[in-house]
C-alpha positions, 0 to 999 in steps of 0.5 A, spaced: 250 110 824 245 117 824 251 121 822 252 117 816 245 118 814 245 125 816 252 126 811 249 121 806 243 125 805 246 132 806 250 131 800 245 128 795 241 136 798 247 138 796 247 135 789 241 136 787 242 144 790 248 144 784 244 142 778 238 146 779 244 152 781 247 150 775 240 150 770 238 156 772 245 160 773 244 161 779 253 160 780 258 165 776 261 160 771 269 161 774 266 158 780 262 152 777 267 146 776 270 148 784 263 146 786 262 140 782 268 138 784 266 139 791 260 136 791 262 129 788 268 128 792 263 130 798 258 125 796 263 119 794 267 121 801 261 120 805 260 114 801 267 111 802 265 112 810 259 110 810 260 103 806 266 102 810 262 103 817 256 099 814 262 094 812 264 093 818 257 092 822 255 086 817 263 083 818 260 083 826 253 081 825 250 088 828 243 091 825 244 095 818 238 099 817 236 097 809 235 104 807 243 106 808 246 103 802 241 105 798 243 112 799 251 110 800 250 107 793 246 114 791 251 118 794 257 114 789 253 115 783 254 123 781 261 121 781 260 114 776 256 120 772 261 124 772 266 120 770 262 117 764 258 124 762 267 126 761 269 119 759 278 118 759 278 123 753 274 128 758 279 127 763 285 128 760 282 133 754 288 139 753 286 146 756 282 148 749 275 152 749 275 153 742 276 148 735 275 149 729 276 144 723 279 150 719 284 153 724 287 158 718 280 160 716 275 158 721 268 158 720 265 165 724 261 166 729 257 172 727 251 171 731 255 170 737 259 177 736 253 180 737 250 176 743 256 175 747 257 180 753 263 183 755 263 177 761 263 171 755 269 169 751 272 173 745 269 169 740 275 170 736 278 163 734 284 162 739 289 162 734 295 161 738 292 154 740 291 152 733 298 147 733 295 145 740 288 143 737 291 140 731 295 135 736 289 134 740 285 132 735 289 130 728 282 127 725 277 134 726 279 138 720 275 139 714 270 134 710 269 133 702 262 132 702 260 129 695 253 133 694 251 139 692 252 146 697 245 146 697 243 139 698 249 140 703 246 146 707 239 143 708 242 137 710 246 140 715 240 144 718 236 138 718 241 134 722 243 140 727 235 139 729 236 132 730 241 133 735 237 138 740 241 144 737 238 150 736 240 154 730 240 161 730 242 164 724 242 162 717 245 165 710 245 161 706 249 166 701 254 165 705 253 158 706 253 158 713 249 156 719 251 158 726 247 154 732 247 154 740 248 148 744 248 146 752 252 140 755 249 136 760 254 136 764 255 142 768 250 146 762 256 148 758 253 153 753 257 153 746 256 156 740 258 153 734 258 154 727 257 150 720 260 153 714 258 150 707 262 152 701 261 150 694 267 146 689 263 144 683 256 143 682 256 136 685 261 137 690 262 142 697 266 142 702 264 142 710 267 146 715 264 147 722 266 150 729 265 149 736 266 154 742 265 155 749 262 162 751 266 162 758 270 156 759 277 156 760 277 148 758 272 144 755 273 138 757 273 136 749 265 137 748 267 142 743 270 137 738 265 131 741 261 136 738 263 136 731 264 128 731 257 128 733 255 132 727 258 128 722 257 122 724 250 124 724 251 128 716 254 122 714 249 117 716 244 121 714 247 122 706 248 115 706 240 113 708 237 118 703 243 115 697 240 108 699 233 110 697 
């Protein structure tokens, strides 16, 4: 029984040494999904055993400290959350680090040329994964958006914020909006860009681009972003039209 807590507890240690590492990239990148992937069945393996054992000792009467199935319960939880941060469209996401709404004339990541360095990715859109993407992804594409560019652009800056996204660049000549966003989830940092062009004085199109700046797969936060960002701009245009 001291084993089980001694492993239990060594692998929440080793959890909590993750997530910190992670935070403040203590670990190169190519090595951050082994890790969790190390961590979680770790901590959910001392989990299984230890319910088994615990399981057993209750069939047969035996005294159970109260302490070890909080912390066999503890041990499982990195693995729940895991599973729901990614969810079954995470899981079974194609190996894509980059989607656009336009893949013949994605929005650019000017800002992010600049900043990435030579162990980033190339933040030129992967156009050899366009077909890919837009298998994957039938509805990312871009929107018509029923305002002006203007109105348009100052919209889509204002819901950027809401959503914890913090916008880097601005040209609002060119009507583009570039941000940086970090995931929950293992501290994905990705780049991403909005790009507003004009039809008529009343009418514009939205585009926007999503890119990891080191991972090989994105575990479909990418396009999860660019849901998120249009559900916002929609909810948002549909409030201030009410009023």
């Amino acid at each position: 029984m001291k084993i089980i807590s001694i492993a239990g507890q060594a692998a929440l240690l080793l959890l909590c040494s993750v997530v910190l590492a992670f935070e403040l990239e203590l670990i190169q990148f190519k090595f951050k999904l082994l890790v969790v992937v190390i961590a979680v069945l770790g901590s959910a393996l001392a989990a299984l055993i230890g319910s088994a054992v615990l399981l057993m000792r209750y069939v047969h009467n035996e005294y159970v400290p109260t302490d070890l199935p909080i912390l066999m319960a503890s041990c499982i939880l990195p693995m729940i959350l895991t599973l729901s941060n990614l969810g079954s469209e995470g899981i079974m996401a194609p190996n894509l680090y980059d989607v656009s709404t336009d893949v013949e004339d994605p929005p650019k990541l000017v800002y992010a040329r600049k900043m990435r360095s030579e162990y980033d990715r190339n933040p030129d859109y992967p156009i050899e994964r366009a077909a890919q993407q837009l298998a994957a992804y039938p509805d990312i594409k871009s929107q018509p958006i029923a305002v002006s560019a203007r109105d348009a652009f100052q919209l889509s800056m204002y819901v950027s914020s809401l959503l914890g996204w913090s916008i880097v660049n601005t040209n609002p000549v060119t009507g583009q909006i570039e941000l940086r966003s970090k995931s929950k989830f293992m501290a994905f940092k990705a780049d991403m860009a909005i790009r507003i062009t004009p039809v008529d004085e009343n009418n514009c199109i939205i585009d926007m681009r999503s890119a990891a700046r080191k991972a090989e797969r994105d575990f479909a936060l990418n396009a999860r972003r660019i849901r998120t960002f249009f559900a916002g701009f929609n909810a948002e245009l549909r409030k201030r039209q009410m009023h």
